[in-house]
Backbone bond lengths (Angstrom), bond angles and torsions (degrees), N, CA, C in turn:
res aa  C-N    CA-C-N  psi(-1)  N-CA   C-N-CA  omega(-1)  CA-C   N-CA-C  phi
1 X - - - 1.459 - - 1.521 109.94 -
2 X 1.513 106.48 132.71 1.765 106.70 -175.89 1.724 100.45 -87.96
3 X 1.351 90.39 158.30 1.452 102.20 175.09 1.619 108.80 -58.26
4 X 1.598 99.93 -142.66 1.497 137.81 166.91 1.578 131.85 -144.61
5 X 1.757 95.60 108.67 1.683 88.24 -169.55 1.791 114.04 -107.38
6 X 0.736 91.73 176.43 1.661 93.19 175.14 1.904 104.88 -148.86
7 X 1.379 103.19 164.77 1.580 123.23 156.04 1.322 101.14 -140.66
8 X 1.453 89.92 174.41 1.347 125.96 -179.51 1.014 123.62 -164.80
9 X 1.853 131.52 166.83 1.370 121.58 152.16 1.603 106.59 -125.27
10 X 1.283 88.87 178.19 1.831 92.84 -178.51 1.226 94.99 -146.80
11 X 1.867 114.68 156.00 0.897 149.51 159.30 0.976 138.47 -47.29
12 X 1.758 116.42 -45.13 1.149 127.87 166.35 2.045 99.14 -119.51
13 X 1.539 109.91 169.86 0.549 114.19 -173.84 1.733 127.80 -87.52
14 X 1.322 128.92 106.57 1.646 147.99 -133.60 1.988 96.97 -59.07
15 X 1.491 95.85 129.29 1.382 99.59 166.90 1.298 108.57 -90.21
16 X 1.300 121.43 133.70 1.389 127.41 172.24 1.705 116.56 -46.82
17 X 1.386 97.81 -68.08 2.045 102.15 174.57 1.476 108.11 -47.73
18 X 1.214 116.41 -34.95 1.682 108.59 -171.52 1.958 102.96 -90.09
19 X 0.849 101.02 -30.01 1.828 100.61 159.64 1.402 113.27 -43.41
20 X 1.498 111.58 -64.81 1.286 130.34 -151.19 1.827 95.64 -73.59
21 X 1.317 120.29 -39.24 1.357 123.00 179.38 1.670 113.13 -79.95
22 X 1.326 108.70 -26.68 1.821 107.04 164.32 1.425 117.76 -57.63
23 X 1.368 98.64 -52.59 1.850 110.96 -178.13 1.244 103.33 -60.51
24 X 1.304 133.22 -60.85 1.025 119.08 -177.00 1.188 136.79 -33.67
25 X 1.796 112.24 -55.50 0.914 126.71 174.21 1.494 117.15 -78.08
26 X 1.331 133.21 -28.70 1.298 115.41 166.34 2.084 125.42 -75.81
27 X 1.518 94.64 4.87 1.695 105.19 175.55 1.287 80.95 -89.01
28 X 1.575 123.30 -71.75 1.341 114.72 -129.00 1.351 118.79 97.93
29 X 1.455 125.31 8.70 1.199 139.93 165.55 1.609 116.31 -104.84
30 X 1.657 115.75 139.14 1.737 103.49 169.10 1.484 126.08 -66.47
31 X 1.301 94.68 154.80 1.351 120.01 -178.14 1.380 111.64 -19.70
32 X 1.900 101.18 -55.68 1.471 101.13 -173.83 1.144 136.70 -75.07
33 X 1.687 110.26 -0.49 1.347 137.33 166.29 1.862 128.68 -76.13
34 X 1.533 82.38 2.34 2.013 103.97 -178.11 1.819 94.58 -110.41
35 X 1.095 89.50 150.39 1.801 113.21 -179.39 1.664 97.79 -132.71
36 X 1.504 106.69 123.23 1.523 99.17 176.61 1.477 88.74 -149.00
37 X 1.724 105.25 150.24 1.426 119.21 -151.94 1.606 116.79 -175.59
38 X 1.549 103.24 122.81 1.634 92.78 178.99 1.534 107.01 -48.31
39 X 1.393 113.11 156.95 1.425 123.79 157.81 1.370 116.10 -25.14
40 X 1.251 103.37 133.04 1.815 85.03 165.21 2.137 127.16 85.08
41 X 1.032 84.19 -31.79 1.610 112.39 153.39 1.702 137.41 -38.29
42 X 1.493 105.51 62.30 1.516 113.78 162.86 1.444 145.65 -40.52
43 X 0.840 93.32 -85.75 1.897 119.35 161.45 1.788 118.12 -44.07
44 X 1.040 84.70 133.35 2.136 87.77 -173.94 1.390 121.67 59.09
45 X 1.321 107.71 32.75 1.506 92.34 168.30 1.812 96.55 -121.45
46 X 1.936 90.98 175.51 1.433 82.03 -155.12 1.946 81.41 -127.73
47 X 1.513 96.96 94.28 1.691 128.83 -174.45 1.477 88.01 -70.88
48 X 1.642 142.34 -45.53 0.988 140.14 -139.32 2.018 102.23 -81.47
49 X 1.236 111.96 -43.72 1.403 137.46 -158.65 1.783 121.35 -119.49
50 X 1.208 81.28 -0.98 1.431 86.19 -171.30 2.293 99.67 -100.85
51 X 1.633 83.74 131.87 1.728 89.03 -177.48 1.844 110.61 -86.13
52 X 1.143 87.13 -25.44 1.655 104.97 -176.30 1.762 120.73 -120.11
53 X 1.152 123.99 137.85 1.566 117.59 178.49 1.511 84.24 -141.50
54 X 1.677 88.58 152.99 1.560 133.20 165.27 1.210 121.63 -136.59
55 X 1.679 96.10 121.25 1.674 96.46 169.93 1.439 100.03 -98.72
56 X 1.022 115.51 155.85 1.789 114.67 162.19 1.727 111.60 -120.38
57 X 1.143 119.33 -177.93 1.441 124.61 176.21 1.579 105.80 -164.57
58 X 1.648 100.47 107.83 1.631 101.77 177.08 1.409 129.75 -68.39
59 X 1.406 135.24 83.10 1.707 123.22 -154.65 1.767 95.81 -74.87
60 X 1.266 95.48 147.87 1.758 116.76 -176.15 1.494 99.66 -108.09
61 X 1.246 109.56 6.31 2.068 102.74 -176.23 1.391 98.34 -160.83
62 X 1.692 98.65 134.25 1.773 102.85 -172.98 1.207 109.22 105.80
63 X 1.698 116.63 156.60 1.036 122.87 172.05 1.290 137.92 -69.58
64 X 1.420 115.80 7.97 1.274 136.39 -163.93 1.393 105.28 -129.29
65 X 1.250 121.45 144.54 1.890 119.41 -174.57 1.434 106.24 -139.54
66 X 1.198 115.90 0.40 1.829 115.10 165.16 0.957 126.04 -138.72
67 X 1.687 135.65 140.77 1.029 127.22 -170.93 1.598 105.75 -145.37
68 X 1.615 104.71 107.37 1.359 107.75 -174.00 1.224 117.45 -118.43
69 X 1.956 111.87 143.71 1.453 126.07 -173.55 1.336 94.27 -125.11
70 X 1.469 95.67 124.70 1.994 109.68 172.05 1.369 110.97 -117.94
71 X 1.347 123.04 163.36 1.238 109.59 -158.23 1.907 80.42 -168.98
72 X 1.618 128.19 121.49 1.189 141.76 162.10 1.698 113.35 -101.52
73 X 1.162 112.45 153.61 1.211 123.95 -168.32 1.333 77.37 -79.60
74 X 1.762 82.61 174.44 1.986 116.63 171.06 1.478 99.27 -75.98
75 X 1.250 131.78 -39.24 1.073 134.92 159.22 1.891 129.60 -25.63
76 X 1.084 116.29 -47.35 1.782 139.22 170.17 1.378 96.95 -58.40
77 X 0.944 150.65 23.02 1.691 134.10 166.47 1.447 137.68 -6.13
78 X 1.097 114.37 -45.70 1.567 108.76 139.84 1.192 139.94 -113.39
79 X 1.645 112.17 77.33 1.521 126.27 -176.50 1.485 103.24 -46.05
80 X 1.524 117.76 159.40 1.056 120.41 174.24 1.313 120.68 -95.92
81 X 1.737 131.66 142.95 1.175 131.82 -175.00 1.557 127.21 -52.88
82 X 1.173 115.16 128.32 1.547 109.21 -163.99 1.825 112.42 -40.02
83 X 1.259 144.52 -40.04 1.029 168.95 -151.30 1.468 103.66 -89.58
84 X 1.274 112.97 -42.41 1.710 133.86 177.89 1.914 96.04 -63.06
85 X 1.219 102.81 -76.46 1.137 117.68 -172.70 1.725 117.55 -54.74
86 X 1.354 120.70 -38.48 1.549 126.67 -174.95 1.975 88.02 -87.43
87 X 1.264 126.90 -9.06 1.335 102.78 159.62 1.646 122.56 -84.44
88 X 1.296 111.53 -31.14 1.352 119.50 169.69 1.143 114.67 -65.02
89 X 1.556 137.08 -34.72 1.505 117.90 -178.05 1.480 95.43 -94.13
90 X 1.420 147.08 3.26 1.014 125.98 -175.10 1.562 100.06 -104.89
91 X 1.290 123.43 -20.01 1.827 104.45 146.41 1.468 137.13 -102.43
92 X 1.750 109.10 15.86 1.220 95.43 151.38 1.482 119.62 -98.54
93 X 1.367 107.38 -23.53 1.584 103.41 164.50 1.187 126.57 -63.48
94 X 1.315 132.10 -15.23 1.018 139.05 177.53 1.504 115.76 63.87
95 X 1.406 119.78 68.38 1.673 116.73 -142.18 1.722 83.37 178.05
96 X 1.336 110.82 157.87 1.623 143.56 168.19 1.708 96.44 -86.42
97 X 1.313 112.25 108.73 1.325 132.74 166.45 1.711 115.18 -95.87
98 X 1.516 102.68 118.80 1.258 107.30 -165.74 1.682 121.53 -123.92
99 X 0.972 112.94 103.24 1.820 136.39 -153.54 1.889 108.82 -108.15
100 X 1.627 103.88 127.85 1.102 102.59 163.27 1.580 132.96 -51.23
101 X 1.220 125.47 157.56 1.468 135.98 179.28 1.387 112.39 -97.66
102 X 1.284 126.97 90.28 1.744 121.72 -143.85 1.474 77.65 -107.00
103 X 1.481 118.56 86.01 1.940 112.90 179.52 1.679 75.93 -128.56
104 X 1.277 114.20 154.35 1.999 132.18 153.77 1.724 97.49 -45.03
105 X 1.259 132.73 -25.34 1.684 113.93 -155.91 1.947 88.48 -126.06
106 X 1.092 137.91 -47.04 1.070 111.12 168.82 1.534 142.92 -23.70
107 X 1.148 111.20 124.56 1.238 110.44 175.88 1.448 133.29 -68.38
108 X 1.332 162.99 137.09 1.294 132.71 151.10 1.356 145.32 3.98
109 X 0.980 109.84 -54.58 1.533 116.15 174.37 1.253 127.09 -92.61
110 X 1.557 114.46 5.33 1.047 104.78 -174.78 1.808 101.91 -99.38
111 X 1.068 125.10 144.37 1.910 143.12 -176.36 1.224 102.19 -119.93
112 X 1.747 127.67 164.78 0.786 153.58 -175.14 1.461 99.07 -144.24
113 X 1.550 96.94 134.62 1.885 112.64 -149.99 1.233 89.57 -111.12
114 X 1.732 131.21 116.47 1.376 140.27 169.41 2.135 98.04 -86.25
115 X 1.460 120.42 107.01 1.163 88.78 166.68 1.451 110.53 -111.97
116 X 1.175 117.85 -164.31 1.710 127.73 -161.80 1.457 118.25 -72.38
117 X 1.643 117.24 -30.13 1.235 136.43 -173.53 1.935 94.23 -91.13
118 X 1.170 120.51 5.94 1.139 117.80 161.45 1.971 128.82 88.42
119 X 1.348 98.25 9.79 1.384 118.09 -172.00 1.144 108.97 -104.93
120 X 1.184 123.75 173.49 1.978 111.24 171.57 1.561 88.77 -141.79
121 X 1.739 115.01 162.56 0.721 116.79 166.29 2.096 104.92 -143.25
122 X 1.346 120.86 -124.67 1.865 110.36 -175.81 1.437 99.77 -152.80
123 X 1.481 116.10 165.23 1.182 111.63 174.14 1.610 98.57 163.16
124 X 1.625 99.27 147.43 1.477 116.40 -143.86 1.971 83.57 -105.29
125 X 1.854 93.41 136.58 1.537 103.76 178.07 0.961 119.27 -120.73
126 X 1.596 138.23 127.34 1.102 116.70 -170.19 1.843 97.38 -113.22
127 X 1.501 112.95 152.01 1.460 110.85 161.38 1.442 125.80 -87.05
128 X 1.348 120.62 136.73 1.504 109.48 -160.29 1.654 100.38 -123.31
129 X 1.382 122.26 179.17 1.464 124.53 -175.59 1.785 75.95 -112.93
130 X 1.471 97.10 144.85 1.098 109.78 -170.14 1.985 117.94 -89.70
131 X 0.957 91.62 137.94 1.999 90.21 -175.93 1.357 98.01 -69.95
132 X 0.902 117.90 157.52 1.782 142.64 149.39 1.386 111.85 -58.19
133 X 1.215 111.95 99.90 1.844 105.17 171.77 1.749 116.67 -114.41
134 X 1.323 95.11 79.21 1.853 99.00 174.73 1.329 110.93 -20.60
135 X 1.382 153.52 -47.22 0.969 138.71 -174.43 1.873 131.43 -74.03
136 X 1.832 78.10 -1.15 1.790 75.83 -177.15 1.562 85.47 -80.13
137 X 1.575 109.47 165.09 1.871 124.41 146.86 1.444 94.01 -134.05
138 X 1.145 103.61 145.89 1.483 139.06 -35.46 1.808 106.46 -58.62
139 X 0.969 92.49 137.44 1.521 105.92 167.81 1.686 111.71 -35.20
140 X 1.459 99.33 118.50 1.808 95.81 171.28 1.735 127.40 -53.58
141 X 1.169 112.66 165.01 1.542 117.07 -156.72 1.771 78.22 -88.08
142 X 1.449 114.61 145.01 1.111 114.51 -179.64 2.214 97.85 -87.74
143 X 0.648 91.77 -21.56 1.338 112.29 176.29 1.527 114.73 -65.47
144 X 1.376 124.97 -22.12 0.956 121.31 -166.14 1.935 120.19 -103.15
145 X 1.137 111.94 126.82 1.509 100.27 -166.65 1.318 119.96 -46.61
146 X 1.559 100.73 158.32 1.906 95.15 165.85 1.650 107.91 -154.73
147 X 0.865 112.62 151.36 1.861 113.35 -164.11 1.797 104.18 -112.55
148 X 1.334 106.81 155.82 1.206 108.14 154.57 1.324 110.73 -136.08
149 X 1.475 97.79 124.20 1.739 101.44 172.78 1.463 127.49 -75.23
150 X 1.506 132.99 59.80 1.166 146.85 -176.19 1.134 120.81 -50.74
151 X 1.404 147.08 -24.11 1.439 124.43 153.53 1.786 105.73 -155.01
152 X 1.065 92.78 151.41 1.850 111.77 -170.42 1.318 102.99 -107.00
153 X 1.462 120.02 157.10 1.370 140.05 -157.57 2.471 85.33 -116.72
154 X 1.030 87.92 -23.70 1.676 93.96 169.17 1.246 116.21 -165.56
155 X 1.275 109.92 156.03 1.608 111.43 -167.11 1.265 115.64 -79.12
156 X 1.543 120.71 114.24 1.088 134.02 163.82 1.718 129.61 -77.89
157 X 1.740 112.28 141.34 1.419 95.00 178.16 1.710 107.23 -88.33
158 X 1.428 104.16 17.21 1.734 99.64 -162.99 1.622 93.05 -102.55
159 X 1.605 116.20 -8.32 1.191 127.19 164.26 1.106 142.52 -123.88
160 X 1.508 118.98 63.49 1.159 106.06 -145.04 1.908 114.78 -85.77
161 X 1.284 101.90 -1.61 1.580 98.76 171.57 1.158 116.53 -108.32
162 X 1.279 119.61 23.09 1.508 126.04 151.74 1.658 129.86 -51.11
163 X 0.958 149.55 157.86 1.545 160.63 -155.88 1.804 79.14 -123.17
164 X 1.391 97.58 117.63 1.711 100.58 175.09 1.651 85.32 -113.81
165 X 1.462 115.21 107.66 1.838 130.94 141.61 1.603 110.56 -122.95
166 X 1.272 93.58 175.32 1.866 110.57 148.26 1.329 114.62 -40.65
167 X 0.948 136.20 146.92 1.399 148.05 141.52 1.578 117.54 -100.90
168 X 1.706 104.48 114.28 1.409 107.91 -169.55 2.001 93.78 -73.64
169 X 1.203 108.82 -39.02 1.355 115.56 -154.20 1.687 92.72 -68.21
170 X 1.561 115.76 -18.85 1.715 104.84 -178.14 1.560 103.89 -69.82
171 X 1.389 128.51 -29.79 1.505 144.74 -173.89 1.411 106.73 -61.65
172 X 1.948 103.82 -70.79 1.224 84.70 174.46 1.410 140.21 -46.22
173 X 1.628 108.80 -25.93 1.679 112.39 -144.51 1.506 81.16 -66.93
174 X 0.981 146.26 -8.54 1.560 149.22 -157.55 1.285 112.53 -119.63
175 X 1.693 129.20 83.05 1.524 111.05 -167.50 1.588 98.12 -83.90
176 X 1.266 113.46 136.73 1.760 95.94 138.82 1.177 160.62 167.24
177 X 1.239 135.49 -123.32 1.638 130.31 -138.85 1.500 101.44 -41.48
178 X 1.761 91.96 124.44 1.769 94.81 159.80 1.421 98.44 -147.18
179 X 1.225 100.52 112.55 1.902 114.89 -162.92 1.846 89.86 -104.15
180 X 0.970 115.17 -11.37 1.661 105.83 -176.44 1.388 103.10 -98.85
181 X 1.388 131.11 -27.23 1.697 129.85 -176.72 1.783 107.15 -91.90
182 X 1.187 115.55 4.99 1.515 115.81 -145.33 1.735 92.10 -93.44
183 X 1.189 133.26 -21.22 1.118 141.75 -137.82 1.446 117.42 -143.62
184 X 1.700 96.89 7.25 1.861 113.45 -142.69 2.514 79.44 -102.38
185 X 1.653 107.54 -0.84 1.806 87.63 -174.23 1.445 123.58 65.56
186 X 1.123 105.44 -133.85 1.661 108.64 179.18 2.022 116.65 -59.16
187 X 0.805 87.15 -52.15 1.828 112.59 172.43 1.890 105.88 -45.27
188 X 1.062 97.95 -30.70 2.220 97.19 -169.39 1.373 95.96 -46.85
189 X 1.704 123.89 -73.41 1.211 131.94 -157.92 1.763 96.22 -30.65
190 X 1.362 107.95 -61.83 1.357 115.47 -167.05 1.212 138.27 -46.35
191 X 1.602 110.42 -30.26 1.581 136.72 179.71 1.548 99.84 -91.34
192 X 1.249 106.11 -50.93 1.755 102.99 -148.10 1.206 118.93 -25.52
193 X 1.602 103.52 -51.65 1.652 126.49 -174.14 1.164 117.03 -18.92
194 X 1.681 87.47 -68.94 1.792 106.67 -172.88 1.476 120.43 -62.38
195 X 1.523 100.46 -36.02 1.554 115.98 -175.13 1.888 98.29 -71.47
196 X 1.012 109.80 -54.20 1.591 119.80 -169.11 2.257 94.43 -46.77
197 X 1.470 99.00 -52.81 1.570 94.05 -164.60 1.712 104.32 -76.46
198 X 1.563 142.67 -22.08 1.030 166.57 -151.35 1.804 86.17 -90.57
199 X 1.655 114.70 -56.53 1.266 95.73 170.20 1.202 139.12 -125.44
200 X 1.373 130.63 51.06 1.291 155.99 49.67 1.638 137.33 25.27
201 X 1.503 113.44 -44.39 1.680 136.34 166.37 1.786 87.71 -81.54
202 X 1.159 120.05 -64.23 1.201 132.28 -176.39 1.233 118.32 -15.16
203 X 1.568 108.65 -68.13 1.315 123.32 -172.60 1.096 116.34 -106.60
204 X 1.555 141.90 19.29 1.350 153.28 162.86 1.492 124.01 101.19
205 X 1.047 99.65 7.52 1.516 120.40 173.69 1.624 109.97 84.72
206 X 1.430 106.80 71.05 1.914 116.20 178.03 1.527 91.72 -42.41
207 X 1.431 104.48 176.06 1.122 117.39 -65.47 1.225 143.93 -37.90
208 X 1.710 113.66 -35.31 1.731 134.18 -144.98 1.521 89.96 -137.12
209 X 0.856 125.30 36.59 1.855 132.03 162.94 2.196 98.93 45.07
210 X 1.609 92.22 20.79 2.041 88.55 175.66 1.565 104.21 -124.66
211 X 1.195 115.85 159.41 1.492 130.50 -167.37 1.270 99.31 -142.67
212 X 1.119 153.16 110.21 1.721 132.53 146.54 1.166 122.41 -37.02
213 X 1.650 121.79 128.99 1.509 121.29 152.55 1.841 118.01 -34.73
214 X 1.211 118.19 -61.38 1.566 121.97 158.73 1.158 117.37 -34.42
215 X 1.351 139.76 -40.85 1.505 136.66 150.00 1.560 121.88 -49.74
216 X 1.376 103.20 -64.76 1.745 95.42 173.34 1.354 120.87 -51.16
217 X 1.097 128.40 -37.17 1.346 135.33 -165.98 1.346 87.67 -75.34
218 X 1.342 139.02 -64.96 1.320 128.09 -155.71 2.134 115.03 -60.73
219 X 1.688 87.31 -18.93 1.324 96.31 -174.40 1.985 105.71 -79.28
220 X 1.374 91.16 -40.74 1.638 108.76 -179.19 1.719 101.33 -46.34
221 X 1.640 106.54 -41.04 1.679 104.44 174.82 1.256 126.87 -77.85
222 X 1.397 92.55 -2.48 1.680 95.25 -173.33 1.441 97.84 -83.04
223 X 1.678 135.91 -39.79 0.959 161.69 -145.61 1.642 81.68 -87.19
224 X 1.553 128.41 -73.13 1.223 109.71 164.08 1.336 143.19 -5.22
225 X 1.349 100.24 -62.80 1.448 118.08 -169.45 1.650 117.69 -77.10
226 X 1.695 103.31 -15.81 1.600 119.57 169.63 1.678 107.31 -82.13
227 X 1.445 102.68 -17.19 1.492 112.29 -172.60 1.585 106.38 -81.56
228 X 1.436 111.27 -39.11 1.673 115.53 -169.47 1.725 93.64 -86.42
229 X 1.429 138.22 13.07 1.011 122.66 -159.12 1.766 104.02 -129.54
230 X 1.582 95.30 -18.82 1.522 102.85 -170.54 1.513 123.01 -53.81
231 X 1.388 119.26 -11.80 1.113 108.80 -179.34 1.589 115.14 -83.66
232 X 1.640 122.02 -13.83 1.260 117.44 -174.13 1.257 92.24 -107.08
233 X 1.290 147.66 30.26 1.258 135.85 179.93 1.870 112.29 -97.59
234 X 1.538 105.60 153.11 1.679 93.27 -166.42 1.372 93.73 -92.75
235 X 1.212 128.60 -168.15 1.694 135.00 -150.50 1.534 91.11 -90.13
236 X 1.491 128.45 -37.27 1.525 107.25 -166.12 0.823 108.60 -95.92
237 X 1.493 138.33 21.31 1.695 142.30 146.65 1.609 111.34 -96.45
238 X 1.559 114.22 -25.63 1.291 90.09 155.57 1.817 117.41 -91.68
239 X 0.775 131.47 -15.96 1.719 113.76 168.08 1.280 125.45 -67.33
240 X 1.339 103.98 -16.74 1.759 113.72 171.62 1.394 102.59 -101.91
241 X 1.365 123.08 9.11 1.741 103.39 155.99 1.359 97.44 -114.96
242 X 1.221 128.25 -9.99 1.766 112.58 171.11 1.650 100.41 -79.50
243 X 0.974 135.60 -24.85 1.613 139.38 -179.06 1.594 97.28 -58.15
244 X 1.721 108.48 -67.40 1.537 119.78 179.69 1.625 108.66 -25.99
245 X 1.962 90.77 -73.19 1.638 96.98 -169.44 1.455 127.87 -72.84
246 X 1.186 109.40 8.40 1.527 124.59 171.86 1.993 94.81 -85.50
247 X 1.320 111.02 -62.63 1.439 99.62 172.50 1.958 115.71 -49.88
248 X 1.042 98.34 -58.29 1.506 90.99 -165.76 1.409 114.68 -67.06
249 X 1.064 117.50 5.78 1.805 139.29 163.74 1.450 90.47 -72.27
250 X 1.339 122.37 -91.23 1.786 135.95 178.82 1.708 99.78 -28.82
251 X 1.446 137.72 -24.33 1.477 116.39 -163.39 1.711 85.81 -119.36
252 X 0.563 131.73 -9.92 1.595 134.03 -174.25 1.245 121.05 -82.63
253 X 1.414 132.06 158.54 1.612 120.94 150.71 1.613 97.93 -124.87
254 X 1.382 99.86 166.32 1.737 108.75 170.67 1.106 106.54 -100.53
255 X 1.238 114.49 145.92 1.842 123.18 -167.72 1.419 96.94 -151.51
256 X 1.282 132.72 20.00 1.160 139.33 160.28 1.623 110.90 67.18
257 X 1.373 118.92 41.18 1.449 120.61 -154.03 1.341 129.65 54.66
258 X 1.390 132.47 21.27 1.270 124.01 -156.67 1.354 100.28 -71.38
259 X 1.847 96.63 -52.47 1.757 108.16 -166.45 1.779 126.54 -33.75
260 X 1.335 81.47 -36.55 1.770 93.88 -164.23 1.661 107.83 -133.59
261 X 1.397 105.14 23.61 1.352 98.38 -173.70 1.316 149.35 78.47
262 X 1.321 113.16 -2.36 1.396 112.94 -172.77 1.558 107.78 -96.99
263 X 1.154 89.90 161.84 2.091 113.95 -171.77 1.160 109.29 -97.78
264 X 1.324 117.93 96.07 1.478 125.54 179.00 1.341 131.57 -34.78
265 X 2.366 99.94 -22.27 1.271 100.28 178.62 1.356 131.06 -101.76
266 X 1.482 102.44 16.83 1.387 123.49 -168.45 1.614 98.30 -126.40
267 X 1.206 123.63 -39.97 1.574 128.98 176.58 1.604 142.75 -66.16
268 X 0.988 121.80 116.53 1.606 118.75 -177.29 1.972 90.07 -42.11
269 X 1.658 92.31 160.93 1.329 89.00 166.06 1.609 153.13 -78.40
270 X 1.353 95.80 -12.70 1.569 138.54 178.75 1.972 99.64 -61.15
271 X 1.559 125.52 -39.43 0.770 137.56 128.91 1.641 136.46 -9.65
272 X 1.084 98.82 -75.80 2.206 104.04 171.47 1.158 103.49 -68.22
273 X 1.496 134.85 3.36 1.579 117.20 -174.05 1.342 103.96 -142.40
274 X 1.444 91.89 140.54 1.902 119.91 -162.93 1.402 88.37 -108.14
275 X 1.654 94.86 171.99 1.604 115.68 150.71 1.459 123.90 -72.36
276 X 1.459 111.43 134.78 1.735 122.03 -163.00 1.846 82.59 -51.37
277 X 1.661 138.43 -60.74 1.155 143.83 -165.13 1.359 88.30 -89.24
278 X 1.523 120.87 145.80 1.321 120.70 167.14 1.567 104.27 -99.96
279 X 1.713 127.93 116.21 1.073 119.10 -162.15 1.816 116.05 -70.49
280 X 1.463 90.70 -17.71 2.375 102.16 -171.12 1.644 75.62 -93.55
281 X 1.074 150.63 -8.65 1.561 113.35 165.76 1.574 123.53 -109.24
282 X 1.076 113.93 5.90 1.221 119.54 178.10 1.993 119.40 -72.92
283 X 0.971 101.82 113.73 1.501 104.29 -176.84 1.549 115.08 -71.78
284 X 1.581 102.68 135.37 1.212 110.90 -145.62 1.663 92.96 -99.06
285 X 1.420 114.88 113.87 1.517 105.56 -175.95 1.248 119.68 -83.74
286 X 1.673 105.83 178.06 1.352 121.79 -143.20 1.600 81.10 -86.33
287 X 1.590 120.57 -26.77 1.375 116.42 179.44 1.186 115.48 -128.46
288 X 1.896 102.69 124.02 1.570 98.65 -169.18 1.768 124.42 -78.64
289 X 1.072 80.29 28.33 1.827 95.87 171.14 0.960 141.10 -79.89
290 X 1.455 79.39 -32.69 1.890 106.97 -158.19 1.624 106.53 -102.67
């Protein structure tokens, strides 16, 4: 039976004692039951007794300065959930803890930001080949990774040359529930759209409470394209789009096209009506609590 591993990165660069007191506390095992250790690290560790190990790796280039691999025995039976755990070291480290998005539609680069005050928010990483900086000694390992955190889902001070927008790709990494298109055969492609953004409004807009205007609109055409089609459609694709547009009536208001422009006298009606919250204008706070 295999263990349980994890990574991560960090923001600042990982104190060993405050490692050793995160793990702990997010196993539920003592202190002396954690092994923590630069990368690469032979000598003095205690392989025999230890339930939990950490390697770390201090990066000298990039926006990122830690990079940690944990790894629990078969022994730990109820490891803790990756999400559980990158919240605990990201307030005892006192540091932006930064965790893959292990969804089927995520992309690579996209992370999920554990910070210290206990909220999470997203943000796209890229890996870079590292520059030459004469002033480091010793010269960095060219070998050794280095990240750039290129744009934030909210403005961070742990980033401050980040591109703070939406992230469409944090939305996608999250498809969901559409229990009325799922079952619809040839017809799904056609509905989903509407059904996919309908519940989406639904539930407050997963992940990060933002949507792009460029998203709705593209969905508003999708809705179009169910519109130029309705006359060949069979009855249980139209009762599951009068179900839809009966909801998105209930989450909507009419604003007479103002939001997005459209001409009431040229426009389907689905058109004059926004979200009661507009999800691309909502300011994304400094605390995701609040």
């Amino acid at each position: 039976m295999n263990g349980t591993g994890y990574g991560f990165l960090t923001a600042a660069a990982p104190d060993p004692d405050a490692l050793t007191r995160a793990l702990a506390e997010a196993f539920g095992i003592p202190a002396a039951r954690v092994d923590v250790a630069p990368d690469g690290t032979v000598d003095g560790r205690n392989w025999d007794t230890a339930l939990v190990t950490c390697e770390y790796e201090l990066l000298r280039t990039g926006d990122l300065r830690g990079m940690l691999n944990v790894y629990a025995v078969p022994a730990v039976t109820t490891p803790p959930a990756p999400e559980a755990l990158a919240t605990v070291l990201a307030r005892t480290l006192d540091t932006p803890v930064l965790a893959e998005v292990e969804t089927a539609t995520a992309p690579p680069s996209l992370r999920r930001v554990f910070l210290p005050q206990g909220w999470t928010t997203y943000a796209t990483v890229e890996d870079l080949d590292p520059t030459p900086d004469p002033t480091l000694d010793p010269a960095p390992d060219p070998d050794q990774p280095s990240f750039h955190v290129h744009t934030t889902q909210t403005g961070l001070a742990a980033f401050p040359g980040a591109e703070v927008k939406g992230l469409p790709s944090a939305v996608h990494a999250f498809p969901p529930h559409t229990p009325l298109t799922n079952g619809l055969g040839t017809h799904r492609d056609l509905l989903h759209p509407w059904e996919a953004l309908i519940s989406r409004m639904a539930a407050g807009w997963p992940p990060a409470r933002w949507y792009g205007a460029a998203m709705y609109r593209d969905d508003l055409a999708a809705r179009d394209r169910l519109e130029a089609a309705l006359p060949t459609l069979p009855d249980p694709v139209r009762t599951a789009l009068a179900a839809l547009d009966s909801r998105f009536r209930e989450l909507t208001v009419d604003d007479a096209g103002k939001e997005l422009g459209a001409d009431p006298s040229t426009t389907p009606w689905y058109r004059h009506r926004r979200p009661t919250a507009l999800p691309w204008r909502v300011l994304l706070p400094p605390d995701g609590s609040a």
